[in-house]
C-alpha positions as CSV (number, residue, x, y, z in Angstrom):
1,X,17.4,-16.8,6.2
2,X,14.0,-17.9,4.9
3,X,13.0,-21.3,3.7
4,X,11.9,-21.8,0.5
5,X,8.3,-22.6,0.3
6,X,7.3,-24.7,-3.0
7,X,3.9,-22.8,-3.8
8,X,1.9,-23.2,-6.4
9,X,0.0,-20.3,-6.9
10,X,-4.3,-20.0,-7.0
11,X,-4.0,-19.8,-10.4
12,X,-2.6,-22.9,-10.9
13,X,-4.8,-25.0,-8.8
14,X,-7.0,-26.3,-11.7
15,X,-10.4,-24.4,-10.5
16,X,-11.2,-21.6,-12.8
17,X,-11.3,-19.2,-10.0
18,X,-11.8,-15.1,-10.5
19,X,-8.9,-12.2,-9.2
20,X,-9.9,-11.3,-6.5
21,X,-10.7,-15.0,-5.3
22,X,-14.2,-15.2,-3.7
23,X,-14.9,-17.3,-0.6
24,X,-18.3,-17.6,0.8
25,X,-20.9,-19.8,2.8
26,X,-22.3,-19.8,6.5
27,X,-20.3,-20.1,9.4
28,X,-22.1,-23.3,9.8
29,X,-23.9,-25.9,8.4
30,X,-27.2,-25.8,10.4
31,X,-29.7,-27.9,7.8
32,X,-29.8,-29.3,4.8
33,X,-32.1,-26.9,3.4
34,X,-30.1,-23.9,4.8
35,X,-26.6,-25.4,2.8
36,X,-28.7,-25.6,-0.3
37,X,-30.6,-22.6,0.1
38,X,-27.6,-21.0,1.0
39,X,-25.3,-22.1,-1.8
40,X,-28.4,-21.3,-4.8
41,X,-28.7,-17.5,-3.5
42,X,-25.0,-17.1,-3.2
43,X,-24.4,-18.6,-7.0
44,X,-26.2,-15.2,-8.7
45,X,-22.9,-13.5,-7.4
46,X,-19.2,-13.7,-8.2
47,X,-18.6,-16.8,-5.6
48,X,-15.3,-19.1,-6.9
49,X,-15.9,-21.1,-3.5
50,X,-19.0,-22.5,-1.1
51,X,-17.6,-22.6,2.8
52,X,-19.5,-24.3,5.4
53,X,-18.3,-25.2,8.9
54,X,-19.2,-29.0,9.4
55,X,-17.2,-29.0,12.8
56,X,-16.6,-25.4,15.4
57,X,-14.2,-25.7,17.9
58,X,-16.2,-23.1,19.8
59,X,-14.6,-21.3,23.1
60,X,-17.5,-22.5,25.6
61,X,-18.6,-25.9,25.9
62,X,-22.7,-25.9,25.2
63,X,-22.3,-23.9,22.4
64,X,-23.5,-25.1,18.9
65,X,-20.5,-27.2,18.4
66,X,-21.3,-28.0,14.5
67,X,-23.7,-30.8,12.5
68,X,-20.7,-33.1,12.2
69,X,-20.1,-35.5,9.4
70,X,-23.2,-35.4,8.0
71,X,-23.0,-32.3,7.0
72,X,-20.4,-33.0,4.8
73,X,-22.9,-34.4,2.2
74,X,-24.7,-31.5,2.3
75,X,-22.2,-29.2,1.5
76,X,-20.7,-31.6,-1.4
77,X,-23.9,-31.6,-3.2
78,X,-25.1,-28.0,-2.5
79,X,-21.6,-27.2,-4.6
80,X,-22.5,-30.0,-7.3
81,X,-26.1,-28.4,-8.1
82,X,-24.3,-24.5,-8.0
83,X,-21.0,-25.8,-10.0
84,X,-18.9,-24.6,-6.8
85,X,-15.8,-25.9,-5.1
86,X,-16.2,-26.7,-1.8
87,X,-14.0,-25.8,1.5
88,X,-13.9,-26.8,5.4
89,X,-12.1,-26.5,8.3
90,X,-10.3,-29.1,9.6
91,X,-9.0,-29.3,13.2
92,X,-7.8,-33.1,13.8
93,X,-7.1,-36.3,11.9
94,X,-10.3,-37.6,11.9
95,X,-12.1,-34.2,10.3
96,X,-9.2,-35.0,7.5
97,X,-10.5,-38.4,7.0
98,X,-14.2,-37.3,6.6
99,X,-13.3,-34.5,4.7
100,X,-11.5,-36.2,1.8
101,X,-14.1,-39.6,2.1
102,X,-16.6,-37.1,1.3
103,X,-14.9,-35.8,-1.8
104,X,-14.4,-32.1,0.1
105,X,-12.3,-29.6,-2.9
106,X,-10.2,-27.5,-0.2
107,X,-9.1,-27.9,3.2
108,X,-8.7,-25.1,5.7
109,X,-6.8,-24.7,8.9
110,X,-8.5,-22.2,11.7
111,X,-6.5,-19.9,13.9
112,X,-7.1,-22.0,16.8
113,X,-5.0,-25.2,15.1
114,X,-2.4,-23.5,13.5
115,X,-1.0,-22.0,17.0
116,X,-0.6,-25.4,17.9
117,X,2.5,-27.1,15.5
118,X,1.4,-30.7,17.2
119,X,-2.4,-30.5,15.7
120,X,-0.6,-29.0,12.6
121,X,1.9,-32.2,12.3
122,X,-0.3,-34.5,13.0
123,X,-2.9,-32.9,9.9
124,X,-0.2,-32.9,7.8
125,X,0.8,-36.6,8.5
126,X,-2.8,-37.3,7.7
127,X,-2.4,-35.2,4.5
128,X,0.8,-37.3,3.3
129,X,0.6,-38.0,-0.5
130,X,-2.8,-36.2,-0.9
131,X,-3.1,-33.4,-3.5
132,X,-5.6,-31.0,-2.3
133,X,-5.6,-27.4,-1.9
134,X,-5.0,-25.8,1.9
135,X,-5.9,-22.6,3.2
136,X,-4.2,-21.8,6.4
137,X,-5.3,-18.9,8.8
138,X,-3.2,-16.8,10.7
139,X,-2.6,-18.4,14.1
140,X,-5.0,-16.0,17.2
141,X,-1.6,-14.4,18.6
142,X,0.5,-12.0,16.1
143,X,3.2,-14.9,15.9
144,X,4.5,-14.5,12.2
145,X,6.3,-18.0,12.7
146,X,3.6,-20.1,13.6
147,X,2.0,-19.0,10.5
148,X,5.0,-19.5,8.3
149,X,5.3,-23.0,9.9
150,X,2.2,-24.6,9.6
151,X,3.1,-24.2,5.7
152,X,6.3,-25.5,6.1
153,X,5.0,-28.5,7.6
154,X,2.3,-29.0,4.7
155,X,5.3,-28.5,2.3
156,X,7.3,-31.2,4.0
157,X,4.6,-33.5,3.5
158,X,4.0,-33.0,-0.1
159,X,1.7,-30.2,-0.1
160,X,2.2,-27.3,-2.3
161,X,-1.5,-25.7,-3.2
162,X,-1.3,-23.4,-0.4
163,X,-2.8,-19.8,0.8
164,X,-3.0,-18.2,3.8
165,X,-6.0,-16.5,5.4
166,X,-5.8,-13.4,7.2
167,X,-8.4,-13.4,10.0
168,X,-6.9,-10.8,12.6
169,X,-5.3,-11.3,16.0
170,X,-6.8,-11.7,19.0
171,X,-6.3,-8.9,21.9
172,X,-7.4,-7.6,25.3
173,X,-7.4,-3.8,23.6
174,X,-11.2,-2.4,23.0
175,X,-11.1,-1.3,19.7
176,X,-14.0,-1.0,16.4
177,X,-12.5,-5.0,15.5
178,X,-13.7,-8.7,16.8
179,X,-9.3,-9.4,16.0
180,X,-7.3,-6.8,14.9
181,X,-5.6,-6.6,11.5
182,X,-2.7,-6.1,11.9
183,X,-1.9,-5.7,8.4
184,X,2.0,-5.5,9.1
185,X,2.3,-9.4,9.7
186,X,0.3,-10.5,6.5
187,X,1.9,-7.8,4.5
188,X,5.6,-9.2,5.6
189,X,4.1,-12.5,5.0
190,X,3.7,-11.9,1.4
191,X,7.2,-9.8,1.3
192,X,9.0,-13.4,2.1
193,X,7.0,-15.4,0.4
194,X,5.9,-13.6,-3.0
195,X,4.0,-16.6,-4.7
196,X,1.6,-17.2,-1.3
197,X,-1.9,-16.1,-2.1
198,X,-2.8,-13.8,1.1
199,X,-6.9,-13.8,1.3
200,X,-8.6,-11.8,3.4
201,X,-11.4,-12.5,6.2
202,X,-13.3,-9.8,7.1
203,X,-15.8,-11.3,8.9
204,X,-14.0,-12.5,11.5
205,X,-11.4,-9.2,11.7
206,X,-15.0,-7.1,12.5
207,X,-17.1,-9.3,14.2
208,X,-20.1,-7.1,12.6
209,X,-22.0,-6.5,9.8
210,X,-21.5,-2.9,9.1
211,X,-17.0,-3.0,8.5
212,X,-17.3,-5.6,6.4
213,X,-16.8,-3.6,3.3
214,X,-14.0,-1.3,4.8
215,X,-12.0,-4.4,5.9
216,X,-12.3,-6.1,2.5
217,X,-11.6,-3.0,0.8
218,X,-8.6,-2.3,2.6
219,X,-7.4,-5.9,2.1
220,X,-7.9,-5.0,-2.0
221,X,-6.3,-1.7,-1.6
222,X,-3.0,-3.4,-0.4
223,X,-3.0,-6.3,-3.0
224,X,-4.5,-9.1,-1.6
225,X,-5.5,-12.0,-3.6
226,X,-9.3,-12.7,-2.3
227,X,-12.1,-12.1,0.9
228,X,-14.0,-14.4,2.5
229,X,-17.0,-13.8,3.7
230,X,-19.7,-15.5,5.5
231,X,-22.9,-15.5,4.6
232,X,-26.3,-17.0,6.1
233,X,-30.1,-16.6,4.4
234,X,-30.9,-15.5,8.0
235,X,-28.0,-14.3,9.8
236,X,-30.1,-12.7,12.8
237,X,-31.0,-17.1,13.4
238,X,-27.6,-18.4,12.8
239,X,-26.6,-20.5,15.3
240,X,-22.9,-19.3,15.8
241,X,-21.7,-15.9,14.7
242,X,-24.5,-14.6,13.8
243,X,-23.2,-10.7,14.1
244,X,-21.2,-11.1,11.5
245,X,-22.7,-13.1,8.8
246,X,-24.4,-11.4,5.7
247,X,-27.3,-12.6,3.5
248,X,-26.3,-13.9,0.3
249,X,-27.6,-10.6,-1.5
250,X,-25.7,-8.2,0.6
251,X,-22.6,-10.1,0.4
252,X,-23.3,-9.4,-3.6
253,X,-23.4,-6.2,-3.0
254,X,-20.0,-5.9,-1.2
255,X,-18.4,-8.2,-3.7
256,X,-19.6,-6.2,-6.3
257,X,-19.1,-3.1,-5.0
258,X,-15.0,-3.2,-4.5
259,X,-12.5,-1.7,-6.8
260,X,-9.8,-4.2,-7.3
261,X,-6.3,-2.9,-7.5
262,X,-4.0,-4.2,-10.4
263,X,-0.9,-5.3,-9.7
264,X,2.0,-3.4,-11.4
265,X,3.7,-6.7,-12.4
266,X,0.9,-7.1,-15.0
267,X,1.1,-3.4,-16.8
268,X,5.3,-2.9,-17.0
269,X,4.7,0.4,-18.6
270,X,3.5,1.7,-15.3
271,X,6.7,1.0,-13.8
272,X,8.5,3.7,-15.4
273,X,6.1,6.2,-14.1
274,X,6.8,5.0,-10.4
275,X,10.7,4.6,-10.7
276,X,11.3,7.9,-10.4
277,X,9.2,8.4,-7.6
278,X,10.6,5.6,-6.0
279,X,14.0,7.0,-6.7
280,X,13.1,10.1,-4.2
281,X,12.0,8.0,-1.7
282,X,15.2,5.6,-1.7
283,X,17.0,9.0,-1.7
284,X,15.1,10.2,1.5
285,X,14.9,6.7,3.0
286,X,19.1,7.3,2.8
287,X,18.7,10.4,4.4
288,X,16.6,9.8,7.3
289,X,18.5,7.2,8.7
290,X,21.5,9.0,8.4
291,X,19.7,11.5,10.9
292,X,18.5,8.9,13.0
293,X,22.4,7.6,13.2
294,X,23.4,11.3,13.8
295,X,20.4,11.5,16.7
296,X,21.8,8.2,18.3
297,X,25.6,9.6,18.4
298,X,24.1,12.3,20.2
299,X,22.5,10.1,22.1
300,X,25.6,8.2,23.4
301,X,27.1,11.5,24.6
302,X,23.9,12.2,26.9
303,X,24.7,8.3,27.9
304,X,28.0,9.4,28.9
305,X,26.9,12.5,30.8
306,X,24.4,10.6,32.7
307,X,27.0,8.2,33.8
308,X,29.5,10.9,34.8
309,X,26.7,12.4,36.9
310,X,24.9,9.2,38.1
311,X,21.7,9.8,36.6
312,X,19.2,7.7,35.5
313,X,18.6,6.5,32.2
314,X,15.2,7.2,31.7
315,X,14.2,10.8,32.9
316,X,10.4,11.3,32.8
317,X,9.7,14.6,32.2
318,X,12.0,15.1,29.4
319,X,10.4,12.3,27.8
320,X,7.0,13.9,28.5
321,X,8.2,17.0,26.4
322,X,9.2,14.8,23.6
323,X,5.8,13.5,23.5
324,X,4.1,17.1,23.9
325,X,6.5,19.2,21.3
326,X,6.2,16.6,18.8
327,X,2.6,15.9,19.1
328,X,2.3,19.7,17.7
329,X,5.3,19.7,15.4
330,X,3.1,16.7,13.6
331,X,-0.2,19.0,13.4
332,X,1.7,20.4,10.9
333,X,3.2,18.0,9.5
334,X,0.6,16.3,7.5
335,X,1.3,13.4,10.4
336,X,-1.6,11.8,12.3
337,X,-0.6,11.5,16.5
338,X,-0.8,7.7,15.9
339,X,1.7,7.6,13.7
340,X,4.3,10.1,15.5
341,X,3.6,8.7,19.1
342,X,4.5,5.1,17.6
343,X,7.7,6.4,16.0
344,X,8.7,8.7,18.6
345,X,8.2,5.2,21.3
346,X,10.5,3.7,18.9
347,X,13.4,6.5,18.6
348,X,13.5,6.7,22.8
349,X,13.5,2.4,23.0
350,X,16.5,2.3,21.0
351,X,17.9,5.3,22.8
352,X,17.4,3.7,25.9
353,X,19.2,0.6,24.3
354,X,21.9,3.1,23.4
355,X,22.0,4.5,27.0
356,X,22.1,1.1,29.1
357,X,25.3,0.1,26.5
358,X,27.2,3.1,27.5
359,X,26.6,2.0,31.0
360,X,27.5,-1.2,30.7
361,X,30.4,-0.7,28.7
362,X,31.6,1.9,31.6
363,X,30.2,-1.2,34.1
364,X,32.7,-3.4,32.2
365,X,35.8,-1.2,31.7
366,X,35.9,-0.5,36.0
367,X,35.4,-4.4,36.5
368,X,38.5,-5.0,33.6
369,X,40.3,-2.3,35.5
370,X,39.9,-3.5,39.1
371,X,40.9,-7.3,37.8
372,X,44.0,-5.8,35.8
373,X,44.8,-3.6,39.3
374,X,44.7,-6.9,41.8
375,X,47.0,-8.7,39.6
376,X,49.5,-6.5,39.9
């Protein structure tokens, strides 16, 4: 069962923001000059809010590890001059302090502190009877419930502007991303929690320049509620991240060049058009997992001749054929591989679970039998 979460939307944060919700600014602030010059360039395009990272927790010690505090003012009056809300990261009580002495609109939370529900608790005590916005990014490991409670944690100590920031998951695969999407987690995220704002960071999901625009169109074409983006006057110089920061005119560009999707709660008539649609899909939802129950009493009678003829649960090279056969059943299908391998993985786990019950229940029954046969 879910806890409530008392949310109070973007929209009601008191900023006259856009839909989609624009975040932008360099991953840090280097100089004075670079905030400003930053911030000025950046104000020609649809930018709601100026980003600047006063303090990076940074992997390696020796690394650029952030201005500090004094960036701070920097930041605050490079929003002033551009008429911008301004937004941090804060990692520890004492970049809460300095953040909110220095007038700082939004607070964020980076991957690195929300896996850690002590640094999260102890920001949140530090937060206790403030009123100011949060933004909270996805913890580094796919963990769903980390996420969920580093907002329940603000909740509990009287924060309710929240949004979450979907910045991908770390992982030892080698694939095109810097962190994978995994679009499945923010997606549920939103399912549970319907009045959670879910913005998008492409820049650190890519690590690079040139996905940028696929990411943050993909984020759009599933219904998030904003991007973030970083952006540098000279990203090729930037002293952390530089890969993936954008100059103020190309992040224009991208903003400017997505199509935002409109959600179907503000045009009703469109439902109509979709219920029946729906209504087919509901219909063959129904009857593919009646199949799939069908397939799994079938399966419990294989589980029961394996047993009779002690032999193993798992047997390779019938698996192998599953794999092959359905691999070119899907060609033409209109089914990638991807897709089919993941749910075929799926089917044969939960017939294995299927399986190893038989067993155990036959385990069981001989062990009930042998007791009942001694006492007599």
């Amino acid at each position: 069962m879910n806890k409530e979460l008392n949310i109070k939307p973007v929209k009601d944060w008191g900023f006259n923001f856009r839909r989609p919700l624009t975040i932008a600014g360099p991953c840090s602030a280097e100089t004075e000059e670079q905030v400003h010059e930053t911030a000025k360039r950046l104000s020609k395009y649809p930018v709601d809010v100026l980003r600047a990272g006063i303090w990076k927790p940074r992997t390696r010690p020796n690394s650029f590890e952030g201005v500090g505090s004094v960036g701070l003012k920097w930041l605050k009056d490079a929003g002033f001059d551009n008429n911008l809300p301004v937004a941090v990261e804060v990692a520890n009580v004492k970049h809460v302090y300095e953040a909110l002495r220095a007038g700082i609109d939004i607070l964020w939370i980076g991957a690195r502190t929300t896996v850690n529900p002590f640094a999260v608790q102890e920001i949140c005590d530090a937060l206790q009877g403030v009123d100011i916005p949060v933004l909270v990014k996805n913890p580094i490991n796919p963990d769903m419930e980390l996420w969920i409670g580093a907002f329940e944690r603000l909740n509990r100590a009287g924060i309710t502007k929240m949004a979450a920031i979907h910045r991908g998951f770390s992982t030892h695969e080698k694939t095109k991303y810097r962190n994978i999407p995994r679009w499945n987690i923010p997606i549920e995220l939103k399912r549970r929690y319907p009045d959670l704002n879910v913005i998008c960071d492409p820049s650190h999901i890519c690590g690079n320049r040139e996905l940028l625009r696929e990411v943050a169109q993909t984020a759009l074409d599933i219904g998030f509620d904003g991007i973030h983006l970083e952006s540098h006057i000279n990203p090729d110089k930037a002293l952390s991240d530089a890969k993936q920061q954008v100059t103020p005119e190309v992040f224009g560009e991208i903003i400017e060049s997505l199509v935002v999707r409109e959600n179907i709660d503000q045009h009703l008539e469109m439902e109509d058009q979709l219920d029946n649609l729906r209504a087919q899909i509901d219909s063959m939802d129904k009857y593919l997992l009646e199949l799939l129950s069908q397939r799994m009493d079938i399966v419990r009678e294989i589980g029961y001749y394996k047993l009779a003829n002690n032999l193993a649960i798992v047997q390779p090279s019938r698996w192998n054929e599953i794999i092959e056969t359905r691999r070119d059943m899907c060609d033409r299908k209109n089914l990638t591989d991807k897709f089919v391998a993941e749910l075929f993985h799926a089917i044969h786990k939960e017939s294995i679970h299927h399986q190893t019950n038989v067993m155990k229940q036959a385990e069981q029954d001989m062990e009930k039998a042998s007791s009942d046969g001694e006492k007599k």
